[in-house]
N, C-alpha and C positions, 0 to 999 in steps of 0.2 A: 504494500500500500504506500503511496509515493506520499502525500499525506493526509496521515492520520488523522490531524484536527482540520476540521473547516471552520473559520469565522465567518459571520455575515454581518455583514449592517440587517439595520431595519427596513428602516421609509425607504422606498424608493428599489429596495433590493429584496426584500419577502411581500414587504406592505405597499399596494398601490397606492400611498399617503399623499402623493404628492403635491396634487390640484389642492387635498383639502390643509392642508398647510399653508398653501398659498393663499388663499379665500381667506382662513382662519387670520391669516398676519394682516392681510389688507383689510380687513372690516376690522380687527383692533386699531389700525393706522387709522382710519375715519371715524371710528367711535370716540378715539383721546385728540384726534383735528392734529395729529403727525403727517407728514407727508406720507402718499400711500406708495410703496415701492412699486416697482414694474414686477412682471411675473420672475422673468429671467432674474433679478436681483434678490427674489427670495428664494428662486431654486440655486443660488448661487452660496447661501449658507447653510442651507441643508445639511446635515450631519455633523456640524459642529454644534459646543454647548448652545444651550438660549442665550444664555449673557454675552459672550460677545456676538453671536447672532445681531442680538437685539440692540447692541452697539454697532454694528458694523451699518446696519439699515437706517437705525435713528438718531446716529450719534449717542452722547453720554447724558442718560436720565436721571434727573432729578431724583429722590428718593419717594418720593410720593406718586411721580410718573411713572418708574418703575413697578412700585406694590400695584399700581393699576393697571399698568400693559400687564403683567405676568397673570393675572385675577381675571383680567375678562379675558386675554388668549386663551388661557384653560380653562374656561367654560365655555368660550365658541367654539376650540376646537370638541374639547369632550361633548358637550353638548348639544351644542346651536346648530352649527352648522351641516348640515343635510348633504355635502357631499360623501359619498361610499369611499367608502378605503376596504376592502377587504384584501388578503393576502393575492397575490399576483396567480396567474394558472396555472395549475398543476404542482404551487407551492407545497400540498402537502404529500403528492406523489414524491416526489423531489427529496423532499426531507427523510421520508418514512423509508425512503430506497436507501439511501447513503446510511442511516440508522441499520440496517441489515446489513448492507456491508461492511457494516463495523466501524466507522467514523463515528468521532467525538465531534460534538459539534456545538458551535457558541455563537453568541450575542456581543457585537460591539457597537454602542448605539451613542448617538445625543442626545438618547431620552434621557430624563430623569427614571429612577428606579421605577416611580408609582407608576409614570406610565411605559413602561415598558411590561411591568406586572396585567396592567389593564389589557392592554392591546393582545398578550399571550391568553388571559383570559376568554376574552372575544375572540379570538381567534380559533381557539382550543389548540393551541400550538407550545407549550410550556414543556410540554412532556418529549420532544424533539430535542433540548438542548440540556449539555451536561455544564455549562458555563454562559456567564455573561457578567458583562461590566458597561455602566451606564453612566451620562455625561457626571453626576451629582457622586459617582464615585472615583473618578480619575479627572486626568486633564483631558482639555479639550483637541480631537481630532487636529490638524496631522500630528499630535504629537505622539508616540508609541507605545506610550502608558498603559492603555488597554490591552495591547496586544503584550505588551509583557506580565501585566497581572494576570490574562489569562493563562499565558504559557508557562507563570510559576504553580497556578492551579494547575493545568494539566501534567505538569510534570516535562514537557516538550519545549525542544530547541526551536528556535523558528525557520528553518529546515524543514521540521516536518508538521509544518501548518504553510494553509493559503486564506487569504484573505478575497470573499467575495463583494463587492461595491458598488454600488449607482455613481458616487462622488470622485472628483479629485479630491477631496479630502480623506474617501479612504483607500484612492491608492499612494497618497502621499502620505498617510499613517505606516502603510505596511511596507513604501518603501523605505521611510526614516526604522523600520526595525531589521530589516532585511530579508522581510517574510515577502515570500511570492503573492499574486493577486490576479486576480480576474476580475475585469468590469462586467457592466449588464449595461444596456444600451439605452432601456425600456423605465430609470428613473430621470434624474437632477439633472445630469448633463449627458450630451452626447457623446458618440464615438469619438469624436476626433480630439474632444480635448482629454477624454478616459486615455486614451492611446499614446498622448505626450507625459504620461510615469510610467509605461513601459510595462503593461499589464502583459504576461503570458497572453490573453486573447480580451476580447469584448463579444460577449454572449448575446444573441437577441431573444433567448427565451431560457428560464431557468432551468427547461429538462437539460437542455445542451450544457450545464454543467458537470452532468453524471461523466462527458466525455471527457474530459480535464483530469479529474480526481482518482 
């Protein structure tokens, strides 16, 4: 087995999240009267923490702007907002297969724990993964953090793990650790800029992972 552990992002690489994150961040921007970002500008922080997410779009918030962008995000996105996110096609063929073939397999996200918990809930996907590590427990995406706490749980060199990703954030995570990666075509960004951190390949549907691994 060439490797053992597979990491994945979340949004955008298991979870079709992506529109509803967007909608979610631009109706916070018009609820608090921030300027409201373009689409491309929010899929452009995707998978890194909220905080500087939420600096990077709004500049540096005030302490009372902040407790209210972060208050109504999480309940438009949890909430309000009405677009569908459910996991991508054949996400749980996908999982269940590489589970039988005996991969270990984890979670590295920019969520916050809670909702990382939530979304496995909804999703009934929890029981796929023997790790994971979430924005409010490491540093934020490209930095390697993640992928080294998971690899001191698992026990494994980064050798024998691959990192799968929608973002250049998380091929620029796996490449600052020196773990191999696969994009997906079908989240954040596209091929061409997946393809400038030098992913082994850019996937356009997640069964075509099983042929990598």
């Amino acid at each position: 087995m060439k490797y053992p552990l597979i990491i994945f992002d979340w949004d955008g690489t298991l979870m079709d999240s992506i529109g509803r994150i967007v909608s979610s961040m631009q109706q916070t921007a018009r609820q608090l009267k921030l300027t409201v970002p373009t689409e491309q500008a929010v899929r452009d922080i995707i998978g890194i923490s909220l905080n500087p997410a939420i600096e990077r779009l709004f500049g540096q918030l005030d302490i009372q702007q902040y407790d209210q962008f972060m208050n109504y995000y999480r309940e438009c996105y949890v909430v309000n907002d009405p677009t569908p996110s459910p996991l991508f096609h054949k996400a749980h063929d996908v999982l269940a297969e590489l589970r039988q073939r005996g991969h270990l397999l984890a979670v590295a996200t920019g969520k916050a724990r809670h909702g990382l918990e939530r979304v496995w809930d909804e999703s009934q996907s929890r029981h796929y993964f023997d790790f994971s590590r979430c924005a409010d427990e490491s540093e934020s995406k490209p930095s390697p953090q993640m992928l080294r706490d998971i690899l001191h749980q698992a026990g494994l060199g980064a050798d024998k793990a691959i990192m799968v990703g929608d973002s250049i954030h998380d091929m620029k995570m796996a490449k600052n650790m020196g773990m191999a990666r696969l994009g997906v075509s079908f989240g954040a960004h596209d091929r061409q800029r997946l393809m400038t951190h030098q992913p082994l390949a850019v996937i356009d549907q997640l069964s075509d992972l099983l042929q990598h691994v």
